[in-house]
KOLRO-276257 format. One record per atom (N, C-alpha, C): residue in three letters; atom name; x negated, y negated, z negated. Coordinates in pm, 1 decimal. Layout:
  res  atom        px        py        pz
  ALA    CA         X         Y         Z
...
// end
This chain:
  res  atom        px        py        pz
  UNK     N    -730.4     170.0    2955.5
  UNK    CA    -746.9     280.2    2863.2
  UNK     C    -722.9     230.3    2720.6
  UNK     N    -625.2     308.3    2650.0
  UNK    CA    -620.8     275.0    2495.0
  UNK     C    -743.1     302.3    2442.1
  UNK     N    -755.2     220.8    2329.6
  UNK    CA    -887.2     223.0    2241.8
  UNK     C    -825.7     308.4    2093.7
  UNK     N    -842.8     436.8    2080.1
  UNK    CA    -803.6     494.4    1953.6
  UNK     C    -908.6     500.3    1899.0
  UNK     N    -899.0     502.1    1771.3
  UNK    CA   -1038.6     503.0    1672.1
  UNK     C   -1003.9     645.4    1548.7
  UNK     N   -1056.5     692.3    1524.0
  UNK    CA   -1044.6     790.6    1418.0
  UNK     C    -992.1     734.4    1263.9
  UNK     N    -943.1     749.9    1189.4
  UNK    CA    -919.5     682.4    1072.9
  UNK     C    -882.7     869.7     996.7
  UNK     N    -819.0     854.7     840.5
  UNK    CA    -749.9     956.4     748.3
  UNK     C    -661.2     891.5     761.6
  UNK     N    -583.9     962.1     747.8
  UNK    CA    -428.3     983.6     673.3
  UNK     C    -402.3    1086.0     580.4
  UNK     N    -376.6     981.4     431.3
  UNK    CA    -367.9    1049.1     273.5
  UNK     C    -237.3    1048.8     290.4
  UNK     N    -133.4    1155.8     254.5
  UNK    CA     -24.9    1172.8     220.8
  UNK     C       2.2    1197.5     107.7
  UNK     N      65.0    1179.8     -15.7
  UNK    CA      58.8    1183.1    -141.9
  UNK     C     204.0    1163.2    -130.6
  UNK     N     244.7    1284.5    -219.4
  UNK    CA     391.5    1341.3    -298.7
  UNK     C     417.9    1343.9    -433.8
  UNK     N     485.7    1246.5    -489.0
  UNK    CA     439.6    1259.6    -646.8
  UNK     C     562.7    1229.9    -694.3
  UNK     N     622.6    1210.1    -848.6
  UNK    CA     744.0    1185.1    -902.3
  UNK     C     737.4     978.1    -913.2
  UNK     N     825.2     911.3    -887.8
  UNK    CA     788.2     767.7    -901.3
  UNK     C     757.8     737.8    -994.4
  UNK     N     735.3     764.4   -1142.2
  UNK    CA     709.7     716.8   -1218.4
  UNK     C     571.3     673.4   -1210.6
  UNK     N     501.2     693.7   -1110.9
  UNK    CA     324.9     714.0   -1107.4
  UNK     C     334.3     630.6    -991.6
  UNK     N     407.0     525.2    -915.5
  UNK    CA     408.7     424.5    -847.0
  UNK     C     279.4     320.7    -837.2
  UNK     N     341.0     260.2    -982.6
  UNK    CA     249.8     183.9    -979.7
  UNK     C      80.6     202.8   -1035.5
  UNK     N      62.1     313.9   -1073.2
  UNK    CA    -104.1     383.6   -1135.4
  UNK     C    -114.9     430.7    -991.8
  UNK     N     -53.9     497.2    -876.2
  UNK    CA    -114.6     501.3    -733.4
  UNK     C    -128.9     350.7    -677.1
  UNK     N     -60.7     296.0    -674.6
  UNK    CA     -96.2     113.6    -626.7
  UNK     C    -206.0      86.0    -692.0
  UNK     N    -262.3      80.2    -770.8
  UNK    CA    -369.1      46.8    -880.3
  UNK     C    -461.7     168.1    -801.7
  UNK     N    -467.5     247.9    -810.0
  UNK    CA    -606.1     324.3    -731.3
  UNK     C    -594.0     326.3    -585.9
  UNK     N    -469.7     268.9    -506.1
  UNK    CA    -595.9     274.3    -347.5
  UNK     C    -581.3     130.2    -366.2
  UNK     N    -565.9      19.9    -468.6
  UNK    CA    -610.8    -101.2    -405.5
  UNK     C    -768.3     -89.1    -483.5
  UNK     N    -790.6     -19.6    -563.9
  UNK    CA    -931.8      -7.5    -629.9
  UNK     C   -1037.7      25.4    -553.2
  UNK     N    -949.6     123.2    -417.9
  UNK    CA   -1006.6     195.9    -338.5
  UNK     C   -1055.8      75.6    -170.3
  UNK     N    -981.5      15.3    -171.7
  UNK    CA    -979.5     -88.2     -99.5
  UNK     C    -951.3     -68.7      44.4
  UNK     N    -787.1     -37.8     -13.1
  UNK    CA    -761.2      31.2     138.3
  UNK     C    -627.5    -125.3     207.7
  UNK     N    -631.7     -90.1     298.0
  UNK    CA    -555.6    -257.5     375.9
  UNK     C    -410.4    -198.9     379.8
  UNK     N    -306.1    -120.9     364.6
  UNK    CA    -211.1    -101.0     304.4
  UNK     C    -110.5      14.7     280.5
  UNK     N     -40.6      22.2     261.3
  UNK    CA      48.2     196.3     200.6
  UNK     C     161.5     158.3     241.4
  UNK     N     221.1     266.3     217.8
  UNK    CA     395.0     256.4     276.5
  UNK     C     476.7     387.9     153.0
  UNK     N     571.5     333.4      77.5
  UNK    CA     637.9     413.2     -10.0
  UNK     C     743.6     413.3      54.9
  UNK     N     801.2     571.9      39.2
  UNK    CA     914.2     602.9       6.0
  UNK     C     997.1     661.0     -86.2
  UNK     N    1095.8     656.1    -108.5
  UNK    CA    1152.5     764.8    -160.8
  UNK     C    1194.8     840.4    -141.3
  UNK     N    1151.4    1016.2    -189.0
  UNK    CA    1159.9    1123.1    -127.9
  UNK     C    1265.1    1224.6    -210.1
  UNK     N    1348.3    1326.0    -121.2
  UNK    CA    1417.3    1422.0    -233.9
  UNK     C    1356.1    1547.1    -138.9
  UNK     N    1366.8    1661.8    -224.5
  UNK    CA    1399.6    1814.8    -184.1
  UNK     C    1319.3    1889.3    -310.1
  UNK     N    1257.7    1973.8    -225.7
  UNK    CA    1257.4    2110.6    -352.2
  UNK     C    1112.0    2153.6    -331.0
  UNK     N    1091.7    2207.1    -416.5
  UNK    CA     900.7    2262.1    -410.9
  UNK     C     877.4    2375.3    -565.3
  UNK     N     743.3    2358.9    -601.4
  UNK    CA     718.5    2464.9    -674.9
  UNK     C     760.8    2395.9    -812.7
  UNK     N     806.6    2247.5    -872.1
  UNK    CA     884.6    2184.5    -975.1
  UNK     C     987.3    2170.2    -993.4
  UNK     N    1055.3    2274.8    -886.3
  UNK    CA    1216.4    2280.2    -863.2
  UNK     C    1275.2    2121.5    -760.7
  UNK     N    1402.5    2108.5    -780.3
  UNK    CA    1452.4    2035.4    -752.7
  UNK     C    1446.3    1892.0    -763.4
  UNK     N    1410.5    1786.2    -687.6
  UNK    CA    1407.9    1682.0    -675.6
  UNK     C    1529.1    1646.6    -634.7
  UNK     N    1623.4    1603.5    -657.5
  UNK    CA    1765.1    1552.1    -620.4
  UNK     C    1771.0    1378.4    -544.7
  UNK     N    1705.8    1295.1    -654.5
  UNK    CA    1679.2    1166.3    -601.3
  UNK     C    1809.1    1106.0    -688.5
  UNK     N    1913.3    1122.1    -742.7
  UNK    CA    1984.9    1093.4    -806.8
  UNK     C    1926.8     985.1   -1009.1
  UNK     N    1851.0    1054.1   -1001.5
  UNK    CA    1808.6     928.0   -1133.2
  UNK     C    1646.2     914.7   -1116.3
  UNK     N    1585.5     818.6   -1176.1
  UNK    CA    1474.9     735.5   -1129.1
  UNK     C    1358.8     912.6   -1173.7
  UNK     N    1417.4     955.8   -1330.0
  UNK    CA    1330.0    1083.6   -1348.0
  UNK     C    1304.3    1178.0   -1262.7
  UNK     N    1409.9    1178.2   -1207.4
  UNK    CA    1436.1    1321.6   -1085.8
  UNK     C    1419.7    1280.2    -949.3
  UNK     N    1301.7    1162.9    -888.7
  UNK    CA    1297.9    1109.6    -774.6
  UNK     C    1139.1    1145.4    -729.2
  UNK     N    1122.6    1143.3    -633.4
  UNK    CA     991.1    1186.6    -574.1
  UNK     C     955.3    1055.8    -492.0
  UNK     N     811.1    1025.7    -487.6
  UNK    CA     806.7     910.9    -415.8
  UNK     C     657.5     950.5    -295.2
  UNK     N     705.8     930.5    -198.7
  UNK    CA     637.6     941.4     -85.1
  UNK     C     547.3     813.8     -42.1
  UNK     N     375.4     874.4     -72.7
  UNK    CA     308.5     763.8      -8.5
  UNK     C     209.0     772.7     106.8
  UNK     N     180.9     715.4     202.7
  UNK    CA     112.2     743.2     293.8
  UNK     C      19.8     586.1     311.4
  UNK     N     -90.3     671.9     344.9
  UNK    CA    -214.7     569.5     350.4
  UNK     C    -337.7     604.6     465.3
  UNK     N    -330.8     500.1     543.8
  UNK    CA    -450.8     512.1     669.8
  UNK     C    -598.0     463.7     608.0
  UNK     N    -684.3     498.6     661.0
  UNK    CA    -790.2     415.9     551.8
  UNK     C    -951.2     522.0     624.9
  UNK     N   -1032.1     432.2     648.0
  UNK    CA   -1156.1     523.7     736.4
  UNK     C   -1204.2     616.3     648.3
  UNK     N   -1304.7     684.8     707.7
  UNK    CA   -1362.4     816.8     673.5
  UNK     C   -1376.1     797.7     618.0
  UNK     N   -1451.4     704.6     586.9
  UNK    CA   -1584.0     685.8     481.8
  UNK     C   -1515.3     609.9     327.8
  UNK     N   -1425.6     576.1     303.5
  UNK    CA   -1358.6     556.1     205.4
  UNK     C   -1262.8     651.5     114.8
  UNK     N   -1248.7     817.9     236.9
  UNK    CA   -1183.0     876.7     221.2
  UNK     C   -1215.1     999.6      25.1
  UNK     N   -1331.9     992.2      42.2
  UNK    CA   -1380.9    1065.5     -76.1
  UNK     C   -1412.3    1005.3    -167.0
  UNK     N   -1377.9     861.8    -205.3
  UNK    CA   -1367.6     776.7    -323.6
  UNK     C   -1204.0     803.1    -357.4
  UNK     N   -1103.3     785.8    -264.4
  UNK    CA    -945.4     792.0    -319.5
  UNK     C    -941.1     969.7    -357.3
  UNK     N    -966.3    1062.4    -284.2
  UNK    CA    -997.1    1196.4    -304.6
  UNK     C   -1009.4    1192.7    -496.9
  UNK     N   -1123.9    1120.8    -503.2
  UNK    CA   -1203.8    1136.1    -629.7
  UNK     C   -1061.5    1125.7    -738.6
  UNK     N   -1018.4    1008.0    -704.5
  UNK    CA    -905.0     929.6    -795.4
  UNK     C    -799.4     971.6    -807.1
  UNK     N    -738.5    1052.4    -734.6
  UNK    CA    -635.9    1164.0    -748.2
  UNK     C    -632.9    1293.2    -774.1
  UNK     N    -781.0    1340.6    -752.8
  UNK    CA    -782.7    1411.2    -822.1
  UNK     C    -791.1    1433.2    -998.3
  UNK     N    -839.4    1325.6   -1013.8
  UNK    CA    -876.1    1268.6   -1140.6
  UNK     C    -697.4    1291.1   -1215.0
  UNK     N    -627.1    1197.0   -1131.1
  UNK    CA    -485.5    1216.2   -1174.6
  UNK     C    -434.2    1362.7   -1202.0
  UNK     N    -465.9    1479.1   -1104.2
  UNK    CA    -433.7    1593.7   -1144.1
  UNK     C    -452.8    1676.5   -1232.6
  UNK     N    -591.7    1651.8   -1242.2
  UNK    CA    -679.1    1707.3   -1366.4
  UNK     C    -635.3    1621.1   -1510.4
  UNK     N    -560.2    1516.4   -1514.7
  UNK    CA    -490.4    1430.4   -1634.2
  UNK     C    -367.7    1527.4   -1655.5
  UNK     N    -313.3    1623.5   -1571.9
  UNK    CA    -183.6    1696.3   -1597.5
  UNK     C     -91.1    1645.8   -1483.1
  UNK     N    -124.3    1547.6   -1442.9
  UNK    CA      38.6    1452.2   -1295.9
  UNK     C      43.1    1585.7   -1204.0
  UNK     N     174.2    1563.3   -1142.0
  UNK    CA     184.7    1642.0   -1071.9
  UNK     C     157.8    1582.0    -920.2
  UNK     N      86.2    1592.3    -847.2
  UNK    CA      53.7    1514.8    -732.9
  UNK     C      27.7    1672.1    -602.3
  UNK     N      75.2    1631.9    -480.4
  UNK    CA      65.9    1724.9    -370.8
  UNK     C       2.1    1605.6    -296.0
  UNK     N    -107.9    1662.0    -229.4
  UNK    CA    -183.0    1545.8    -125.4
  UNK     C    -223.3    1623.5     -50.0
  UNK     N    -202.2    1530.2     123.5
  UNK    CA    -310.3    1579.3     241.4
  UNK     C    -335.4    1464.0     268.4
  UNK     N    -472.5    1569.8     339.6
  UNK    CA    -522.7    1433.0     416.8
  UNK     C    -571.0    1499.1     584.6
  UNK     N    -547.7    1377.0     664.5
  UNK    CA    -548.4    1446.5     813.2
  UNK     C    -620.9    1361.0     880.6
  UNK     N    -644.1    1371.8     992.1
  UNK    CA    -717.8    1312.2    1104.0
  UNK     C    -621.9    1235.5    1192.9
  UNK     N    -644.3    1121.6    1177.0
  UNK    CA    -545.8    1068.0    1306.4
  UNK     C    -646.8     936.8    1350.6
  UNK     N    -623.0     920.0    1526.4
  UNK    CA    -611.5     820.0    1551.4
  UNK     C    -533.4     685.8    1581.1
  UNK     N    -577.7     578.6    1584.8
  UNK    CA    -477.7     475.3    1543.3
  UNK     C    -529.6     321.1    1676.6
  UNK     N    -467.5     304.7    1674.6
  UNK    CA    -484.5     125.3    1804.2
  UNK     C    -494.5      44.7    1703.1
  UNK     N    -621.7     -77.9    1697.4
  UNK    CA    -631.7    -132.6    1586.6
  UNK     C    -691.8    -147.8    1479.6
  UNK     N    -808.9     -65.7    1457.7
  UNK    CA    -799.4     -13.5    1365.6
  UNK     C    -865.7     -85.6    1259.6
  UNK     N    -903.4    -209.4    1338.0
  UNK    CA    -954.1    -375.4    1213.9
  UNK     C    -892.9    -332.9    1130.6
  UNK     N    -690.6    -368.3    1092.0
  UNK    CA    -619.1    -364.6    1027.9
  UNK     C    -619.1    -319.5     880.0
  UNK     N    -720.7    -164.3     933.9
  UNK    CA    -774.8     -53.6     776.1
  UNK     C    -897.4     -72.1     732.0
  UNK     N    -952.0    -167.6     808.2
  UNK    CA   -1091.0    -193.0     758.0
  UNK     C   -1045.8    -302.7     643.3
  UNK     N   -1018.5    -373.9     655.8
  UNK    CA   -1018.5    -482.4     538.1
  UNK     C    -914.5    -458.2     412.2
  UNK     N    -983.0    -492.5     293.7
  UNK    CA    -869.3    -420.3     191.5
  UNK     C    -768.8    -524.2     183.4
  UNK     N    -672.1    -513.7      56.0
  UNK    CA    -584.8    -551.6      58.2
  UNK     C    -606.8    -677.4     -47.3
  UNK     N    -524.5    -784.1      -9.0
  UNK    CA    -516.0    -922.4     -68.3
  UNK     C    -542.7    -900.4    -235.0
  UNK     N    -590.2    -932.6    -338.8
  UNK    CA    -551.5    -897.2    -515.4
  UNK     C    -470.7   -1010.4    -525.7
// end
């Protein structure tokens, strides 16, 4: 029998310029690691093309337990309420492993 464990999954949609101020709050948050991409399409800020670094959207996703989940909550929201434009979910998933999200990440 697989052993799944419950964990979040934060999805966060934002323009890249805010890269590295999201790296800086989930390692504050002390989460064990993220995965960026870079994202294009369209939403309620119009057009994201992906063509120059201004006009690029950057896709981040982060596993990280419950119980850590309403400290990063706190911190992005914080960002929104600064004016950023940030789209976030957060979901329920289970995961094999799930040591991996317990321990934060190296400084």
């Amino acid at each position: 029998m697989h052993r799944l464990v419950p964990e979040k999954l934060v999805t966060i949609i934002t323009t890249s310029v805010l890269e590295a101020r999201l790296v800086n709050v989930v390692r504050k948050r002390g989460v064990s690691g993220y995965t960026l991409l870079r994202a294009r399409g369209a939403g309620s800020d119009g057009l994201q093309s992906g063509t120059l670094d201004a006009d690029t959207n950057l896709l981040m996703k982060i596993v990280l337990p419950p119980e850590r989940l309403s400290g990063l909550l706190d911190d992005l929201e914080g960002l929104i309420d600064m004016g950023y434009h940030l789209t976030v979910f957060a979901s329920d998933v289970d995961v094999l492993g799930p040591e991996k999200f317990e321990r934060p990440l190296d400084t």
